[in-house]
Jmol script that loads the backbone (N, CA, C; Angstrom):
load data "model"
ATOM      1  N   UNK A   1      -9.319 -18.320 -10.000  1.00  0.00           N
ATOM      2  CA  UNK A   1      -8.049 -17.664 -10.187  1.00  0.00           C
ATOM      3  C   UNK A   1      -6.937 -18.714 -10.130  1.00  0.00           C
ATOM      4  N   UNK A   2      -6.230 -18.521 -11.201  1.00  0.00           N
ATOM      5  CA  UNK A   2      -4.743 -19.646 -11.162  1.00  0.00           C
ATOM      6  C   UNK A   2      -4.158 -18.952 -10.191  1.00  0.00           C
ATOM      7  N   UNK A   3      -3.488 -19.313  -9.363  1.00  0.00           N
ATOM      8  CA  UNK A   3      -2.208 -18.638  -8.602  1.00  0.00           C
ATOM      9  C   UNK A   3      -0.869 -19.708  -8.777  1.00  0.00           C
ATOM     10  N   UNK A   4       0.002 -19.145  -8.852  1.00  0.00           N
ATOM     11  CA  UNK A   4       1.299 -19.846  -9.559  1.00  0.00           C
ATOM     12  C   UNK A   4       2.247 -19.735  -8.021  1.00  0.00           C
ATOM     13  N   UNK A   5       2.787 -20.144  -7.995  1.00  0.00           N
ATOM     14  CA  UNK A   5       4.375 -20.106  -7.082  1.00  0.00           C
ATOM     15  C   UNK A   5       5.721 -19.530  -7.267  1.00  0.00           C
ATOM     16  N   UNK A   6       5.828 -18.218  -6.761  1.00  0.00           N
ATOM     17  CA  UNK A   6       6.690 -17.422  -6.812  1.00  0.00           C
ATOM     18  C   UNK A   6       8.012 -18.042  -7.362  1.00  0.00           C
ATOM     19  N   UNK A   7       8.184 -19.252  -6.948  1.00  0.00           N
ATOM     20  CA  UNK A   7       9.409 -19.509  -6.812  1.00  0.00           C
ATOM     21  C   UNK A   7       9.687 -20.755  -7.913  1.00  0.00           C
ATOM     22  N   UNK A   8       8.748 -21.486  -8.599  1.00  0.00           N
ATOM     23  CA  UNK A   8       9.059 -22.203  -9.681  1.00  0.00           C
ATOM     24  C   UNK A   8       7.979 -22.357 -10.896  1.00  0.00           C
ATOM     25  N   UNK A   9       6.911 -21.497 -10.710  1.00  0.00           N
ATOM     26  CA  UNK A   9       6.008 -20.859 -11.707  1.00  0.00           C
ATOM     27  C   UNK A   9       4.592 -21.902 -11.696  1.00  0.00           C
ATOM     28  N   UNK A  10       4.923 -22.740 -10.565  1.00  0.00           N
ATOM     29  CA  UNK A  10       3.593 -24.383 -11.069  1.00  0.00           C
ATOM     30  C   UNK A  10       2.692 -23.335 -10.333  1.00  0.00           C
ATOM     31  N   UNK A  11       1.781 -24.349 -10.497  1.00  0.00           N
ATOM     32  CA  UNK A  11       0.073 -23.709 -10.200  1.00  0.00           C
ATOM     33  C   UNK A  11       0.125 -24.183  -9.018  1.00  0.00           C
ATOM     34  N   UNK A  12      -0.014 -23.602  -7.925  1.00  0.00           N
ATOM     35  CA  UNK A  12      -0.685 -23.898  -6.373  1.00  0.00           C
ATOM     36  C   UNK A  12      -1.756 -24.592  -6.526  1.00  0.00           C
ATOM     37  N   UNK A  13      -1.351 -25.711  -5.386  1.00  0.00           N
ATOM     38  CA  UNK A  13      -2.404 -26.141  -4.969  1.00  0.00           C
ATOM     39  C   UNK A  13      -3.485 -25.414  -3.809  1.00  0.00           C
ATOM     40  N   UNK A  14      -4.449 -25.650  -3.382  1.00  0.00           N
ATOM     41  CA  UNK A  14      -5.421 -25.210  -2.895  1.00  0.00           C
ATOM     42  C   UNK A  14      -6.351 -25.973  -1.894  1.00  0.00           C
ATOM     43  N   UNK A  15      -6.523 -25.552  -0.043  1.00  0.00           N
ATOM     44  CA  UNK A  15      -6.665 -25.777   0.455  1.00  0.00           C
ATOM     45  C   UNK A  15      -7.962 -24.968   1.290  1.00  0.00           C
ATOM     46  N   UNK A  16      -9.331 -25.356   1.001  1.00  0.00           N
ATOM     47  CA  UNK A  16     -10.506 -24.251   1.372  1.00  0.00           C
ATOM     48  C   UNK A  16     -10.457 -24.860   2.997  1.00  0.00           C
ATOM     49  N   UNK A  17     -10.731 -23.880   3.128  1.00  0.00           N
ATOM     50  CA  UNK A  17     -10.900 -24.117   4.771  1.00  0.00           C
ATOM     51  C   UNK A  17     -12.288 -23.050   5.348  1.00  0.00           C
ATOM     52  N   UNK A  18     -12.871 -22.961   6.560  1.00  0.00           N
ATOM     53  CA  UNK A  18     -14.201 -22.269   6.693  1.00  0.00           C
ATOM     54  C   UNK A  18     -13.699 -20.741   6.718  1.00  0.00           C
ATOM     55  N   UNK A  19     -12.817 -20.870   7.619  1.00  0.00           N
ATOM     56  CA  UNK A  19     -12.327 -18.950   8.057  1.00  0.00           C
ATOM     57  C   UNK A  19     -10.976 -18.895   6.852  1.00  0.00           C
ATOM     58  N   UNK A  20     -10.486 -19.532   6.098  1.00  0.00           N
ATOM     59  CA  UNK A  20      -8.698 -19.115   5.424  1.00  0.00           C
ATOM     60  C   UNK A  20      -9.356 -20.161   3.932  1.00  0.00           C
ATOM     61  N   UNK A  21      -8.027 -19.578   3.266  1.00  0.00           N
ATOM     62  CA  UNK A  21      -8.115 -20.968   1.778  1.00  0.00           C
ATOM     63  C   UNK A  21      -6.211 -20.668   2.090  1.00  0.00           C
ATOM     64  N   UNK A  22      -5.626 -21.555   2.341  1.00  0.00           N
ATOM     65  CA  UNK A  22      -4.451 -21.690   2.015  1.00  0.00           C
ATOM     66  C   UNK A  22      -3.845 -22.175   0.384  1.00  0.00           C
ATOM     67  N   UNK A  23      -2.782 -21.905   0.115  1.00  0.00           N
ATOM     68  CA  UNK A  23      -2.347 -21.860  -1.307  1.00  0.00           C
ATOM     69  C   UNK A  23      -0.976 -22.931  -0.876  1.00  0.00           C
ATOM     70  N   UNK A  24      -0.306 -23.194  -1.900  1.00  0.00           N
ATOM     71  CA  UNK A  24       0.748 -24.249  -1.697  1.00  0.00           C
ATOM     72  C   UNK A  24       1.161 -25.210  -2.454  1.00  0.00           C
ATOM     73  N   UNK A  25       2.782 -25.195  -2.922  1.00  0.00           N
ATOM     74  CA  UNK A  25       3.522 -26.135  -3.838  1.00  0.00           C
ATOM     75  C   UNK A  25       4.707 -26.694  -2.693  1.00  0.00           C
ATOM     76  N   UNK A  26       4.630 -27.754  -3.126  1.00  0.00           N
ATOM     77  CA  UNK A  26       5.658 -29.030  -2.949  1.00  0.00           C
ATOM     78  C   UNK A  26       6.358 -29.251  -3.677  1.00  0.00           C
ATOM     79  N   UNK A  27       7.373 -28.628  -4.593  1.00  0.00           N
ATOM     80  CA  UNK A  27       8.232 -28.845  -5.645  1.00  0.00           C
ATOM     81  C   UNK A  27       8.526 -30.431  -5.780  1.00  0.00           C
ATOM     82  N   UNK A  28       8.359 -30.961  -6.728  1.00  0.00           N
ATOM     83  CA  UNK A  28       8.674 -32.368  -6.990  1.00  0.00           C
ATOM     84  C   UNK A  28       9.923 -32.821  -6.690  1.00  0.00           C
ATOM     85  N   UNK A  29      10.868 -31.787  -7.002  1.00  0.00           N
ATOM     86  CA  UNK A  29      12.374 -32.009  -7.183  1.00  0.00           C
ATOM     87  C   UNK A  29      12.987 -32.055  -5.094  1.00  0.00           C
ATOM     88  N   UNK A  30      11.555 -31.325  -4.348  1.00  0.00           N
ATOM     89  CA  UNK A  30      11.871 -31.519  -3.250  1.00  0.00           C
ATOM     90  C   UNK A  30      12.575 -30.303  -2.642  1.00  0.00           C
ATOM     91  N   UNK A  31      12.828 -29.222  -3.497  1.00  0.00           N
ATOM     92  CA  UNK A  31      14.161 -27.822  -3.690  1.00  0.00           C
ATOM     93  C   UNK A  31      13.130 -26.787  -2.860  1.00  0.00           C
ATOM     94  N   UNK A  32      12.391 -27.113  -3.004  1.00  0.00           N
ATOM     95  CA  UNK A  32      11.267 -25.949  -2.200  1.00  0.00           C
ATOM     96  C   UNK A  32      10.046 -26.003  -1.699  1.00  0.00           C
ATOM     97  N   UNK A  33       8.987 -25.740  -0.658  1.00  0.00           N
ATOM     98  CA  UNK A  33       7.763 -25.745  -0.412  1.00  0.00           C
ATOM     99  C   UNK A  33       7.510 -24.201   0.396  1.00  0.00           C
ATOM    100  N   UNK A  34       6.151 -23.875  -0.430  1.00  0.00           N
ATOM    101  CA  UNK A  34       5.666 -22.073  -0.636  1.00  0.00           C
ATOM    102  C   UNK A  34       4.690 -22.559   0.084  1.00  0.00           C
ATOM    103  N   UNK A  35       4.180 -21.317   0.868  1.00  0.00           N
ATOM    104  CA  UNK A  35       2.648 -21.606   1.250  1.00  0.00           C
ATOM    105  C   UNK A  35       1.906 -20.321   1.072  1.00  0.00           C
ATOM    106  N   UNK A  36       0.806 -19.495   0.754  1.00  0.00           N
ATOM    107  CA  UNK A  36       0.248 -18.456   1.779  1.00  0.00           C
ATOM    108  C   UNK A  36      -1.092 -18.770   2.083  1.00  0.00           C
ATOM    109  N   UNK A  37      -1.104 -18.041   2.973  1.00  0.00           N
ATOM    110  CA  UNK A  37      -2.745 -17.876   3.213  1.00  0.00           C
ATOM    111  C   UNK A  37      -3.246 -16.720   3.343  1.00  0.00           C
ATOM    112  N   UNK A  38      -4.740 -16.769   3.084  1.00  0.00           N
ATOM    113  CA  UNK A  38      -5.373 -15.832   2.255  1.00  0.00           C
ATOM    114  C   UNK A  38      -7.367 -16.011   3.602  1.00  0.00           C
ATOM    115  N   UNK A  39      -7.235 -14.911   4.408  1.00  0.00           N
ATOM    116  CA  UNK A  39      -8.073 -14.517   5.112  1.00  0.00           C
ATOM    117  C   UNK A  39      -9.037 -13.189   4.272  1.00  0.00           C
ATOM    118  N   UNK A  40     -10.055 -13.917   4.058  1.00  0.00           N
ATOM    119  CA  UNK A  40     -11.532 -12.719   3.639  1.00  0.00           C
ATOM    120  C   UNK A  40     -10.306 -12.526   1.988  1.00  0.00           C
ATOM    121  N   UNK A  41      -9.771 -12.431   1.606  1.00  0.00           N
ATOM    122  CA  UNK A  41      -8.937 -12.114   0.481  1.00  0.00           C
ATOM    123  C   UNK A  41      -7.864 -11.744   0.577  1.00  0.00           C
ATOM    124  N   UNK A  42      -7.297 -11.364   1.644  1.00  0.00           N
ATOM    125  CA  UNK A  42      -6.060 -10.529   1.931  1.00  0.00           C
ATOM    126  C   UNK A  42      -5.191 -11.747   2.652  1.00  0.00           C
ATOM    127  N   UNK A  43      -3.943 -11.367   1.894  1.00  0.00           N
ATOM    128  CA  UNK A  43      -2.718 -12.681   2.331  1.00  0.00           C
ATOM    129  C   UNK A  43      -2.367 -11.751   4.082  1.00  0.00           C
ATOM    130  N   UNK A  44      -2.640 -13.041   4.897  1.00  0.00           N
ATOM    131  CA  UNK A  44      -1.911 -12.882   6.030  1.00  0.00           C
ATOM    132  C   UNK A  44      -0.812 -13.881   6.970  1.00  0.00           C
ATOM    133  N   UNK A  45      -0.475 -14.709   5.823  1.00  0.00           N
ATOM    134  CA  UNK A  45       0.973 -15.503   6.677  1.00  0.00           C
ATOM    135  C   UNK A  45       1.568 -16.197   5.272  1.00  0.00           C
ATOM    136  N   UNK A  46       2.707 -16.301   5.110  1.00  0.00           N
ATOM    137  CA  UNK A  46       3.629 -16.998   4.151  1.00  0.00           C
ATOM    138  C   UNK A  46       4.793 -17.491   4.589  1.00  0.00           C
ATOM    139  N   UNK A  47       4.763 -18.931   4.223  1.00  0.00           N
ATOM    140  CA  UNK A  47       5.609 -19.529   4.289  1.00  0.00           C
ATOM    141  C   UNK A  47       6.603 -20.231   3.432  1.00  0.00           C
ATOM    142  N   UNK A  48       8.408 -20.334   3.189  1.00  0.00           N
ATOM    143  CA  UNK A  48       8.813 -21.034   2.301  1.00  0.00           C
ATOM    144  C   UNK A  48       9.906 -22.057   3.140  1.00  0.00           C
ATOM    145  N   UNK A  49      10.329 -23.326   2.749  1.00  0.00           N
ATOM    146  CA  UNK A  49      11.146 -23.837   3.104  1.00  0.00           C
ATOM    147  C   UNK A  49      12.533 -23.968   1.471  1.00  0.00           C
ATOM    148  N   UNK A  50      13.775 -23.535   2.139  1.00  0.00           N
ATOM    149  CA  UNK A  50      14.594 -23.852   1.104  1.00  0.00           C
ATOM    150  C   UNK A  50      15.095 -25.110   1.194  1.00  0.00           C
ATOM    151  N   UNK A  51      15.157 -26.392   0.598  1.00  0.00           N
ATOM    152  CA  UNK A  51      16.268 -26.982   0.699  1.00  0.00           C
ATOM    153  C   UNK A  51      17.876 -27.489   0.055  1.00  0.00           C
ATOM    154  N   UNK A  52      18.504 -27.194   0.908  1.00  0.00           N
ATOM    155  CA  UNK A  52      19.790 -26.822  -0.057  1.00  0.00           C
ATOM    156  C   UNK A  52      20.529 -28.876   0.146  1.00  0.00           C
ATOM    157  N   UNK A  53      21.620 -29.319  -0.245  1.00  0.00           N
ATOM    158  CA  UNK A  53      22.120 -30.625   0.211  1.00  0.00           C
ATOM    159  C   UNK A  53      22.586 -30.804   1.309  1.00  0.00           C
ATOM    160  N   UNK A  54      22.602 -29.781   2.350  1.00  0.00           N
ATOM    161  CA  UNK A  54      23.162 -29.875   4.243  1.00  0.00           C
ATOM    162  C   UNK A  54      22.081 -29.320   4.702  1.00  0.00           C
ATOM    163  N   UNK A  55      20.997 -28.869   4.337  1.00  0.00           N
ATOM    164  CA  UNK A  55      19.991 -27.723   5.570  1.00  0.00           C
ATOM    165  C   UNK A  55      18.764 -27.793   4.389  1.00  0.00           C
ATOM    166  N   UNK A  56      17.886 -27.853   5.399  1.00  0.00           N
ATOM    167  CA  UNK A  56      16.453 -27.264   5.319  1.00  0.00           C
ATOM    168  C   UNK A  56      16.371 -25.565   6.063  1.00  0.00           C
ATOM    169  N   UNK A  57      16.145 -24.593   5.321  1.00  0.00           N
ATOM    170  CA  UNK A  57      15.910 -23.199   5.758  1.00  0.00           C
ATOM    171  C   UNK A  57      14.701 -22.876   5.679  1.00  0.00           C
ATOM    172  N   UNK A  58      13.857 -21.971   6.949  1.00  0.00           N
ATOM    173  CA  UNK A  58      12.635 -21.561   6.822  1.00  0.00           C
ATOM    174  C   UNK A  58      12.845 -20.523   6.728  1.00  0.00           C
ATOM    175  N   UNK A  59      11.324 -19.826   6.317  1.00  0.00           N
ATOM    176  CA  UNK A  59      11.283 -18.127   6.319  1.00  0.00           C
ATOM    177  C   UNK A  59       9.385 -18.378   6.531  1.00  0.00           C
ATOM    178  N   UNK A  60       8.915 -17.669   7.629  1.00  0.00           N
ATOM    179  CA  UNK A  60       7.405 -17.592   8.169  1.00  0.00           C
ATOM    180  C   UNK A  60       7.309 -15.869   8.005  1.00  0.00           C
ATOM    181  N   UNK A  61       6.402 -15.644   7.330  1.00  0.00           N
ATOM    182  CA  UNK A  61       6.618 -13.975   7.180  1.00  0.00           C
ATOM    183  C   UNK A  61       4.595 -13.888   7.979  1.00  0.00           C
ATOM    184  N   UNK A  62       4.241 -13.295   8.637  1.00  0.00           N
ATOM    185  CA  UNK A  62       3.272 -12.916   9.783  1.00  0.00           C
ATOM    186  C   UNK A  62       2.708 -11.448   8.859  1.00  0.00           C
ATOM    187  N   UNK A  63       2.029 -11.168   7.989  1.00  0.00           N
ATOM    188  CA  UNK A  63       1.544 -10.081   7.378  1.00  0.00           C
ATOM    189  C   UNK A  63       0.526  -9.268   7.913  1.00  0.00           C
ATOM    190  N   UNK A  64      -0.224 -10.164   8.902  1.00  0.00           N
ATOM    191  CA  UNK A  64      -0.985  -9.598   9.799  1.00  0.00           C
ATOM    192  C   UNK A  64      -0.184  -9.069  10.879  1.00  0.00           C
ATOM    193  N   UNK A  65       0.330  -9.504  11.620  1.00  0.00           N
ATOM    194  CA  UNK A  65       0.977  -8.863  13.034  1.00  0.00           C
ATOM    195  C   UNK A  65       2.552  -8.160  12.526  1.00  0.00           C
ATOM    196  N   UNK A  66       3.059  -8.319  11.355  1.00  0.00           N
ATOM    197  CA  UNK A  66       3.909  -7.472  10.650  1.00  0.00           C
ATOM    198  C   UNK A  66       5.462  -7.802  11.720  1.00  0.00           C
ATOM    199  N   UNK A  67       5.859 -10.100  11.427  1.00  0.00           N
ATOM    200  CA  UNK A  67       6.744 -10.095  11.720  1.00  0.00           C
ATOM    201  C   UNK A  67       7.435 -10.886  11.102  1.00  0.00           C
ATOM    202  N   UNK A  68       8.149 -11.982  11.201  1.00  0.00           N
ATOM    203  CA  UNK A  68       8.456 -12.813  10.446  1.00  0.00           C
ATOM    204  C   UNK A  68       9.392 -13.807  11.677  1.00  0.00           C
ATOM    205  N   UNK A  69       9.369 -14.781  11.214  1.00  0.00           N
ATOM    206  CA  UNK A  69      10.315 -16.267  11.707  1.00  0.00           C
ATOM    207  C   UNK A  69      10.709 -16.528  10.977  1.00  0.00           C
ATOM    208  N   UNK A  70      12.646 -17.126  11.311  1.00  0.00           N
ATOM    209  CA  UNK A  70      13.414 -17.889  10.263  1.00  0.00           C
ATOM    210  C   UNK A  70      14.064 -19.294  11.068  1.00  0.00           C
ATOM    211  N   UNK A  71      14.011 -20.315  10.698  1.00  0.00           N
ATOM    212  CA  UNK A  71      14.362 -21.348  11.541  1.00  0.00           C
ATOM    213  C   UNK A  71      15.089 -22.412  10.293  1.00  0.00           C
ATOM    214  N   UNK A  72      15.792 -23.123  10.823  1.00  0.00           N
ATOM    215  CA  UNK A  72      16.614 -24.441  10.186  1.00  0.00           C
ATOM    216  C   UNK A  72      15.851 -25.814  10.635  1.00  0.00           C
ATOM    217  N   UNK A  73      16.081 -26.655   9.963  1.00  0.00           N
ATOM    218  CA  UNK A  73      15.511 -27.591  10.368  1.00  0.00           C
ATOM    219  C   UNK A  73      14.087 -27.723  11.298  1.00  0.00           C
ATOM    220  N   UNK A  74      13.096 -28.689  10.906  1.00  0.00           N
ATOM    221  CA  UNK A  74      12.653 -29.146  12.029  1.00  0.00           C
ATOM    222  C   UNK A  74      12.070 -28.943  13.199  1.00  0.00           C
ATOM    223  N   UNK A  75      13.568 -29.044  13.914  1.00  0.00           N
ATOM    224  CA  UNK A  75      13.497 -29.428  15.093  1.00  0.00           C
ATOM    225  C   UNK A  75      14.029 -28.035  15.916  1.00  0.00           C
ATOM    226  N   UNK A  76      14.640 -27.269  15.053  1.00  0.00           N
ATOM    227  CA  UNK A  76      15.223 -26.025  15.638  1.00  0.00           C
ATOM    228  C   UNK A  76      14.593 -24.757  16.323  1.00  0.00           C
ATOM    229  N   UNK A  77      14.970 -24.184  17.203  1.00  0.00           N
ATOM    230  CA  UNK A  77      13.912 -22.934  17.524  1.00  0.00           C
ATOM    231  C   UNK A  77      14.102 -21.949  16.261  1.00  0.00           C
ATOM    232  N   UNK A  78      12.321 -21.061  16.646  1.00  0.00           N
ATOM    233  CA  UNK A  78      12.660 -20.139  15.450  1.00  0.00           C
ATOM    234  C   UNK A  78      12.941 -18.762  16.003  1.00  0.00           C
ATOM    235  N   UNK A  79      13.751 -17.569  15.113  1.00  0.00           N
ATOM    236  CA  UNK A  79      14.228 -16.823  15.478  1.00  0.00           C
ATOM    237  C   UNK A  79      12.750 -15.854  14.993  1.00  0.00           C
ATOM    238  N   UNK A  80      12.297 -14.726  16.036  1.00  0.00           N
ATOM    239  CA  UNK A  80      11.658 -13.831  15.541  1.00  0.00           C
ATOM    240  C   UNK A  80      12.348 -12.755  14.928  1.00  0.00           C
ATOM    241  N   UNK A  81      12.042 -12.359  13.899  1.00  0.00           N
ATOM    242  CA  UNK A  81      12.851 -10.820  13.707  1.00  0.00           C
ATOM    243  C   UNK A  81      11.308 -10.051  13.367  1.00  0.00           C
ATOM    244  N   UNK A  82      11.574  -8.898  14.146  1.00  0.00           N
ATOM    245  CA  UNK A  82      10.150  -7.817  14.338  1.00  0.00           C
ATOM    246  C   UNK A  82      10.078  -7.160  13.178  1.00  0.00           C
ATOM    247  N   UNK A  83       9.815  -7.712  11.860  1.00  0.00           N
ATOM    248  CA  UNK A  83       9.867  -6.742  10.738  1.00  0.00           C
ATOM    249  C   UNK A  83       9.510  -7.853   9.603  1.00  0.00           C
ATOM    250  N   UNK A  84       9.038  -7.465   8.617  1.00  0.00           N
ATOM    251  CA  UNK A  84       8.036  -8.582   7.144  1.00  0.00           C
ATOM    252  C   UNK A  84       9.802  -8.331   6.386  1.00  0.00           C
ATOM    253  N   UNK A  85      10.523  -9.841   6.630  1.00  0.00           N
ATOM    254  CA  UNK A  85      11.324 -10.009   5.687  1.00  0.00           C
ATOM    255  C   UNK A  85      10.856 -10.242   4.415  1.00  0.00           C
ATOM    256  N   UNK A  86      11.319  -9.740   3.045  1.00  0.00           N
ATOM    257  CA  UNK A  86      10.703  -9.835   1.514  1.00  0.00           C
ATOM    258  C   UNK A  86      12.121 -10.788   1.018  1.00  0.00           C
ATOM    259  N   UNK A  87      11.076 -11.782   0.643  1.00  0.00           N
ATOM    260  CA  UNK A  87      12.226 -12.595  -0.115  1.00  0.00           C
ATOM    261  C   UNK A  87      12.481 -12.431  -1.407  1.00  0.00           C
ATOM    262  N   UNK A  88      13.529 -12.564  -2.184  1.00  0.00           N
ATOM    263  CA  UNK A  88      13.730 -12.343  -3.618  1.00  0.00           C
ATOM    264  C   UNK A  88      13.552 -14.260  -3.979  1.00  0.00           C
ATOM    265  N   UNK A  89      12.127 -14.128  -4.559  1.00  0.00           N
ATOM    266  CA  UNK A  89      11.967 -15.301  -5.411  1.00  0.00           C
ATOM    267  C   UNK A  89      12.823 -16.043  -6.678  1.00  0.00           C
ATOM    268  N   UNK A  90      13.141 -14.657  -7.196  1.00  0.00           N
ATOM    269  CA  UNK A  90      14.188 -14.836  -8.246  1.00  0.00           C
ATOM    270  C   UNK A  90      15.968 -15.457  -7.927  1.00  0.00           C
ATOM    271  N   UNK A  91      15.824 -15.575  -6.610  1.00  0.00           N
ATOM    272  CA  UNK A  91      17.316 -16.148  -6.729  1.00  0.00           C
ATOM    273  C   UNK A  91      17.106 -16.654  -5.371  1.00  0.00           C
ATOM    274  N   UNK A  92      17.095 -17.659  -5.007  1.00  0.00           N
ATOM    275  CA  UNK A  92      16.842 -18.863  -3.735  1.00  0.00           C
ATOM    276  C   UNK A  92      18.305 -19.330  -3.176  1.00  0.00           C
ATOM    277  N   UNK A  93      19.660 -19.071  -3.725  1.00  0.00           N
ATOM    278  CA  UNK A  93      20.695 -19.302  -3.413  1.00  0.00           C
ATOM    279  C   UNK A  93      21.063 -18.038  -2.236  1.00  0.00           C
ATOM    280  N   UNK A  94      20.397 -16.532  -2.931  1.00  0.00           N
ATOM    281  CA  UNK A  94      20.295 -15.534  -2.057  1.00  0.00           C
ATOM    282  C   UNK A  94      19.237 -15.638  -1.171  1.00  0.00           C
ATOM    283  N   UNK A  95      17.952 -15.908  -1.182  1.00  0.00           N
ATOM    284  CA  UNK A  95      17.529 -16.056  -0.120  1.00  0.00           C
ATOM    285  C   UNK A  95      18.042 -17.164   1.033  1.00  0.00           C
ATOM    286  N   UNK A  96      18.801 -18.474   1.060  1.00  0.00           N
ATOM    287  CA  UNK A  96      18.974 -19.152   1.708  1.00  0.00           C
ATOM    288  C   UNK A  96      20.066 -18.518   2.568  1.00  0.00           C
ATOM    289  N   UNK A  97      20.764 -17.477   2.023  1.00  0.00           N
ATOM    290  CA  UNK A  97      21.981 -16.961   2.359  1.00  0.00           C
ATOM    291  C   UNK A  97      21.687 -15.732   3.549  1.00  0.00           C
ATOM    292  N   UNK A  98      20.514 -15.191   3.029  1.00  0.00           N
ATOM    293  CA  UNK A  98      20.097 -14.416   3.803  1.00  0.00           C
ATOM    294  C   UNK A  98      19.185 -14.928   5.143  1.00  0.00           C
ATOM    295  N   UNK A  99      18.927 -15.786   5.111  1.00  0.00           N
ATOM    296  CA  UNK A  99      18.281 -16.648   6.317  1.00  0.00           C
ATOM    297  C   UNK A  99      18.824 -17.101   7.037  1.00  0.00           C
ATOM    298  N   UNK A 100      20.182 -17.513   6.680  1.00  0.00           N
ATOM    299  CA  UNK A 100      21.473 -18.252   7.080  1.00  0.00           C
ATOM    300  C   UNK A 100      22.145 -16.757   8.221  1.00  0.00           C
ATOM    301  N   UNK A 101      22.266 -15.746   7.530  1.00  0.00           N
ATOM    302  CA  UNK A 101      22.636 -14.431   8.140  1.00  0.00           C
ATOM    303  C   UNK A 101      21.421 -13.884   9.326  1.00  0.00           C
ATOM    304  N   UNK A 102      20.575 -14.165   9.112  1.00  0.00           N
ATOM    305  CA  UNK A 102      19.839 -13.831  10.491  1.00  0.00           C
ATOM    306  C   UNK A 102      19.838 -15.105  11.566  1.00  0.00           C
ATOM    307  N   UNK A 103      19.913 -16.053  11.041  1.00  0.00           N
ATOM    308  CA  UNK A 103      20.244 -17.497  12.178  1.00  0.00           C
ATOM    309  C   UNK A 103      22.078 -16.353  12.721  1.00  0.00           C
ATOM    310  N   UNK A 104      22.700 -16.450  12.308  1.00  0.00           N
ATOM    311  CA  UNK A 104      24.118 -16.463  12.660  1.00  0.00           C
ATOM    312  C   UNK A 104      23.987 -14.953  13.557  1.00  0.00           C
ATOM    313  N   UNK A 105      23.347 -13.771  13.087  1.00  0.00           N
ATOM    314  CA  UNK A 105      23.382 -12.873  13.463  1.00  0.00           C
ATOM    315  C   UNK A 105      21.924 -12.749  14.824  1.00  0.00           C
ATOM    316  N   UNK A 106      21.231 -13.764  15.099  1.00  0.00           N
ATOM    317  CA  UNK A 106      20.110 -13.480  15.872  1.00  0.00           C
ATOM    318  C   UNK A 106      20.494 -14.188  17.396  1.00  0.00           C
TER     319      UNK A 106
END
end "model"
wireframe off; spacefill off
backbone 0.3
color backbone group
């Protein structure tokens, strides 16, 4: 199966592992890195980093335990919010914005 990347259409790379196969792009341009992983077939954790020219933004979405983490940088703590944030792939200026709003609001 090709699997592509929500967020700039390349083909995932692919990571077999014994219990998971993780999926995953590194955008060349450096603008983004996607991850999910994929237990028995069923996606149970996704990850994206945005990077904008001042901030690196995360978003950890938990599909199994049905939560999600958003963190800045690094080095920063991450904020839990108790609920599967859905990102809009189609516009990354809005998702960064909206990640930005749960840092400010958490």
């Amino acid at each position: 199966m090709n699997r592509r990347c929500p967020i700039c259409k390349e083909k995932l790379s692919t990571q077999h592992m014994t219990d998971y196969v993780d999926y995953f792009c590194n955008a060349k341009d450096n603008s983004h890195h996607y991850s999910d992983r994929l237990v028995k077939g069923q996606k149970t954790m996704m990850k994206i980093r945005v990077t904008g020219p001042k901030d690196k933004l995360f978003l950890m979405v938990n599909y199994k335990d049905k939560y999600s983490e958003i963190w800045e940088g690094a080095e920063s703590a991450r904020i839990r919010v108790d609920q599967i944030v859905n990102p809009n792939y189609d516009d990354m200026e809005a998702l960064a914005n909206k990640i930005k709003t749960y840092l400010v609001f958490s």
